[in-house]
C-alpha positions in Angstrom: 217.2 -20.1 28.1 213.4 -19.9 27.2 210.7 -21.4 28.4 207.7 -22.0 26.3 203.9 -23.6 27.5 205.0 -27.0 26.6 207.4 -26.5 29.5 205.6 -25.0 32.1 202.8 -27.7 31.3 206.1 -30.4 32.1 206.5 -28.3 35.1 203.3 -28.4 36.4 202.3 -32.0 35.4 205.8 -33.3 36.9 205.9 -30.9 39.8 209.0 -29.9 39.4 210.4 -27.2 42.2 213.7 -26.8 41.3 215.8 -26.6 38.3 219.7 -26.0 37.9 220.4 -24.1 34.9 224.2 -23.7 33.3 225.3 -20.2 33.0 228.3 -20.4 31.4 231.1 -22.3 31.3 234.4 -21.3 31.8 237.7 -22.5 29.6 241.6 -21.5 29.1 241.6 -18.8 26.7 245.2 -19.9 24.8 245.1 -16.4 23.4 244.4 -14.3 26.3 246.4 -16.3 28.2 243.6 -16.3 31.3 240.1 -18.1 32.2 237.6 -17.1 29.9 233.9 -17.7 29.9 232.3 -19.6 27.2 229.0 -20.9 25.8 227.1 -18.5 28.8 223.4 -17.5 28.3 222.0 -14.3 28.0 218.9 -14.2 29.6 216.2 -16.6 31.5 213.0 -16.0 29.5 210.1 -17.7 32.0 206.6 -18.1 30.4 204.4 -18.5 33.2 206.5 -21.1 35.5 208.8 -19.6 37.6 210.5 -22.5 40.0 213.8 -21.9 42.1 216.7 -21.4 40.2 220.6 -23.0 41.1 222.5 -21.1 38.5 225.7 -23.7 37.5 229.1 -22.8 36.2 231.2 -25.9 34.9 234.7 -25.1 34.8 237.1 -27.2 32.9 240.1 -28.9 34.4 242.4 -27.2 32.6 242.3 -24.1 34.1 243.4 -25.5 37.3 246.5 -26.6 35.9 247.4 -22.7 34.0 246.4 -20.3 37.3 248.1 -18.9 40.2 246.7 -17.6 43.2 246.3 -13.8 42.5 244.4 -15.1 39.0 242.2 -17.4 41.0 241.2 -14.5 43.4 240.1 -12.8 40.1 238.5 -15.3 38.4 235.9 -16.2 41.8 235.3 -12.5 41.6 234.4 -12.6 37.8 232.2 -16.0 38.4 229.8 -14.0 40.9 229.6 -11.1 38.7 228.8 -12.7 35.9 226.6 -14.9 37.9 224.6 -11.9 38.9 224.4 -10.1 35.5 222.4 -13.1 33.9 220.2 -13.6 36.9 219.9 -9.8 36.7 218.6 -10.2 33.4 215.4 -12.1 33.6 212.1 -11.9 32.2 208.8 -12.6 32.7 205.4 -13.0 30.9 202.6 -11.8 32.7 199.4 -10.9 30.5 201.0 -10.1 27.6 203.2 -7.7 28.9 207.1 -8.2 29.4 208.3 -7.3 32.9 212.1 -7.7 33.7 213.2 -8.8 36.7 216.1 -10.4 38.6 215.8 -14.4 39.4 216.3 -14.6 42.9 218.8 -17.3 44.0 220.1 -18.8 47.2 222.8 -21.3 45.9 225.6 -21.7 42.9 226.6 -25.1 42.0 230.3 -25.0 40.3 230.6 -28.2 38.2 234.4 -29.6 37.9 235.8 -32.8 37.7 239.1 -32.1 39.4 241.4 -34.1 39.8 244.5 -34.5 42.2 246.5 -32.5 40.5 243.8 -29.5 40.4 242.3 -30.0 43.8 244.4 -27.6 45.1 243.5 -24.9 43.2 240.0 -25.6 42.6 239.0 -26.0 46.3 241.1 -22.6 46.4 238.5 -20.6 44.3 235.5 -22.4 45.9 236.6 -20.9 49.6 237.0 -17.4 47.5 233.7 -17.6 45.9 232.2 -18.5 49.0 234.0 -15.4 50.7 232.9 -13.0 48.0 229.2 -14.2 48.3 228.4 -15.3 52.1 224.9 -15.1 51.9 224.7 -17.7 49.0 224.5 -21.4 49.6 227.7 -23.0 47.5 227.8 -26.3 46.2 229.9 -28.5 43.6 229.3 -31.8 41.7 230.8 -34.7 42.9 231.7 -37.7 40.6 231.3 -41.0 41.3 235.1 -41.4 41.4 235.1 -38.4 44.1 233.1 -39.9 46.1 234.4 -43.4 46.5 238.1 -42.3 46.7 237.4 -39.3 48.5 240.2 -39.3 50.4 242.6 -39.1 47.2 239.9 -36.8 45.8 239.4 -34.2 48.7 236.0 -32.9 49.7 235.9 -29.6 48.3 234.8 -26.6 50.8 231.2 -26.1 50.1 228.1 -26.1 51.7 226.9 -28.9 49.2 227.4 -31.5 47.4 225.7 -32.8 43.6 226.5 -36.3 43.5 226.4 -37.0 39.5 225.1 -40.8 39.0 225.8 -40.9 35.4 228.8 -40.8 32.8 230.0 -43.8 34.8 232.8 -45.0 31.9 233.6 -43.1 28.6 231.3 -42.9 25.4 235.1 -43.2 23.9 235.2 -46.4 24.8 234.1 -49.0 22.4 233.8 -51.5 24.8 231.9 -50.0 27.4 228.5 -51.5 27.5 226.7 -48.4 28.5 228.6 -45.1 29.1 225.8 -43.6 30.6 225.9 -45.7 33.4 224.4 -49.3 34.7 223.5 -50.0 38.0 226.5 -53.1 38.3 229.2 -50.2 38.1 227.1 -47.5 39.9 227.4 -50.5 43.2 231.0 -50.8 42.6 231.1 -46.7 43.4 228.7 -46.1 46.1 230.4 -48.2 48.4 230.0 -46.6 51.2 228.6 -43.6 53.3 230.9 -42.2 55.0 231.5 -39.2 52.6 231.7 -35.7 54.5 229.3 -33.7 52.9 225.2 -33.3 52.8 224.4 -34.9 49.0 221.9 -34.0 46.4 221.5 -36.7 43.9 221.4 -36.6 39.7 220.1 -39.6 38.2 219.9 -39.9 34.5 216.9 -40.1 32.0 218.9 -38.6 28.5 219.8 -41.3 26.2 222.0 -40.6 23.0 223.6 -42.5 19.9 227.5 -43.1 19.9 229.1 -43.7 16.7 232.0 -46.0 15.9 233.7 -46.4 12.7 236.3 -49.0 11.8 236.8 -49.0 16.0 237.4 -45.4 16.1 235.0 -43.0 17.8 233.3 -40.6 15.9 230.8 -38.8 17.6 227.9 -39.0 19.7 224.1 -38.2 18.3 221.2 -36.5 20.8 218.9 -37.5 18.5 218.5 -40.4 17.2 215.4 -40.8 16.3 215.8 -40.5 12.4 217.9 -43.9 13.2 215.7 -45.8 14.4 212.8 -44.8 11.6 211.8 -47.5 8.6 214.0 -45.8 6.1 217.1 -46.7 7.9 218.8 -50.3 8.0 220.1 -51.2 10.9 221.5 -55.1 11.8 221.2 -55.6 15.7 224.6 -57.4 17.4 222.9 -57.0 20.7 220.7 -55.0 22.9 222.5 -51.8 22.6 224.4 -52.3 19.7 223.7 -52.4 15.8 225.5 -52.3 12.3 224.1 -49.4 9.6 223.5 -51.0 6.6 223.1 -47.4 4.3 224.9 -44.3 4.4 222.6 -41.7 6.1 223.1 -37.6 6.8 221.4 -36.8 10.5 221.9 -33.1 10.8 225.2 -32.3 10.0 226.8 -35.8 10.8 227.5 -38.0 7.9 226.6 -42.0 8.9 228.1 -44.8 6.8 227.1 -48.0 5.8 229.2 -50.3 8.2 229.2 -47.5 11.1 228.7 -49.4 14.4 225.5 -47.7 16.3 225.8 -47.8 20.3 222.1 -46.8 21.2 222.7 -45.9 24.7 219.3 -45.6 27.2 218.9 -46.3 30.8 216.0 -48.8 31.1 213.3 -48.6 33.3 214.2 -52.0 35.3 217.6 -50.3 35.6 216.9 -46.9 36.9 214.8 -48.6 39.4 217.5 -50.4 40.8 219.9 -47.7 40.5 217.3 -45.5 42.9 217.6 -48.6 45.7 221.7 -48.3 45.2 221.7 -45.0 46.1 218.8 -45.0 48.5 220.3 -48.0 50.7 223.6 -45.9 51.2 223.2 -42.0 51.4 221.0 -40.1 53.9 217.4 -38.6 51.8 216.0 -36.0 53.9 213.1 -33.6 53.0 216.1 -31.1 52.5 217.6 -33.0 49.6 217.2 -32.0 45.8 216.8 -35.0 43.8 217.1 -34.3 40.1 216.5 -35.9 37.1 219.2 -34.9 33.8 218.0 -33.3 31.8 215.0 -30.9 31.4 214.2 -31.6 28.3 210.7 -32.3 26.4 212.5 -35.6 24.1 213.6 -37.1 27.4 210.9 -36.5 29.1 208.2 -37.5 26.4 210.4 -40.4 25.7 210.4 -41.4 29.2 206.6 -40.4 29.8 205.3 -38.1 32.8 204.0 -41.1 34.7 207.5 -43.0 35.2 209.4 -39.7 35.8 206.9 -39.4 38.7 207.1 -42.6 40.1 211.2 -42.3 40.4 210.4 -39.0 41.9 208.4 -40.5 44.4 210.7 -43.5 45.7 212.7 -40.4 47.3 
């Protein structure tokens, strides 16, 4: 992960404090018959910005449903090394001269989306993590789902909880008005506020393209900017939705004329009232970390500095 002096100005302007930062993931490895990690990062290159750090670890599903015990006692013990071999491997910039050293952290997030079958498991290897690193805060995302049925769900044993306000229905779905998430079905989850565990809260500001053709899915486009430029056709159904009129090569993705477009965004009016939603039922303290996903300048810039600050600010 590197960060260059358009992000520390981001950092600075937006004054940001905290940022969680993915690891690695880790995955069934079919061929070695064990939990594997996957997609990690080497190193945390910092420019000049250097804000608290939650290192996160999403671990899929899957490997919930392959392990035992004795694997699971293995695997919390290759999480935290890992963990601290990244963190380890920092570096800074400081007048032109590299220094190296460790990024200092005082919580992991582990980011599953368990589900009854898994719990089990799972909330076995967050209560070994936690015993093979007592002096680290541990905490785990909570879906929306979790949270509302959270007695079918289980509270996982953590000190913490990341309560994910976005990815409400699947991009899959070619009916779904906005996968992201709209503030009608985020009400129909937050329900309540009796869940048994001190929240943080993730709201979303990414947006992204999803791609339909002849009803079937076929991908989903960060950016879709190239989309949206004069040289591209595009008939409008509805707010979100539009029919490409010319075939069209973004990146690597090949677009074709009839393709149905899903541009999916979270409006300003729409965020607003998904802050009150969350707001009017869970506890915000000076203690909790309100984060916007994701870090990144096209969402940002997209957004603009002044808005991001004013959602900020309503916590």
């Amino acid at each position: 992960m590197n960060f260059d002096a358009k992000d520390d100005s981001l950092i600075k302007n937006l004054k940001v404090k905290h940022l969680y930062v993915r690891f690695f993931d880790v995955d069934w490895g079919a061929n070695d018959d064990e939990a594997v990690p996957v997609a990690d990062i080497k190193t945390i290159n910092f420019n000049k910005s250097k804000t608290e750090i939650t290192p996160c670890v999403f671990i899929k599903n899957e490997v919930f449903l392959q392990t035992n015990k004795e694997q699971l006692d293995t695997l919390a013990i290759r999480i935290i090394n890992r963990v601290e071999a990244i963190a380890d491997n920092s570096i800074e910039f400081k007048r032109n001269k590299t220094i190296y050293s460790k990024v200092d952290f005082k919580e992991v997030l582990i980011d599953c989306d368990w589900s009854p079958k898994t719990k089990d498991n799972y909330f076995y290897l967050l209560k070994r993590i936690k015993d093979n690193c007592p002096n680290i805060k541990i905490a785990a995302t909570i879906r929306l789902w979790q949270y509302k049925y959270a007695t079918k769900a289980g509270v996982p044993p953590v000190d913490r909880g990341l309560l994910m306000c976005y990815n409400i229905s699947k991009p899959t779905d070619i009916n779904a008005e906005n996968s992201i998430g709209t503030s009608r079905e985020l009400a129909q989850y937050i329900t309540h506020d009796k869940y048994k565990l001190k929240l943080d809260i993730a709201l979303p500001i990414y947006s992204w393209a999803v791609v339909f053709r002849g009803n079937q899915f076929k991908g989903i486009l960060s950016d879709y900017s190239k989309l949206l430029s004069d040289s591209v056709e595009l008939k409008q159904l509805n707010a979100n939705n539009y029919i490409l009129k010319n075939d069209i090569l973004i990146g690597k993705k090949y677009l074709r004329n009839g393709d149905l477009i899903r541009i999916e965004k979270i409006s300003d009016d729409e965020l607003e009232k998904m802050i009150s939603i969350v707001k009017n039922k869970i506890k915000i303290d000076n203690q909790t970390k309100v984060t916007f996903f994701a870090f990144d300048k096209k969402y940002i810039n997209d957004y603009g500095i002044q808005k991001i600050s004013k959602y900020y600010a309503q916590f």
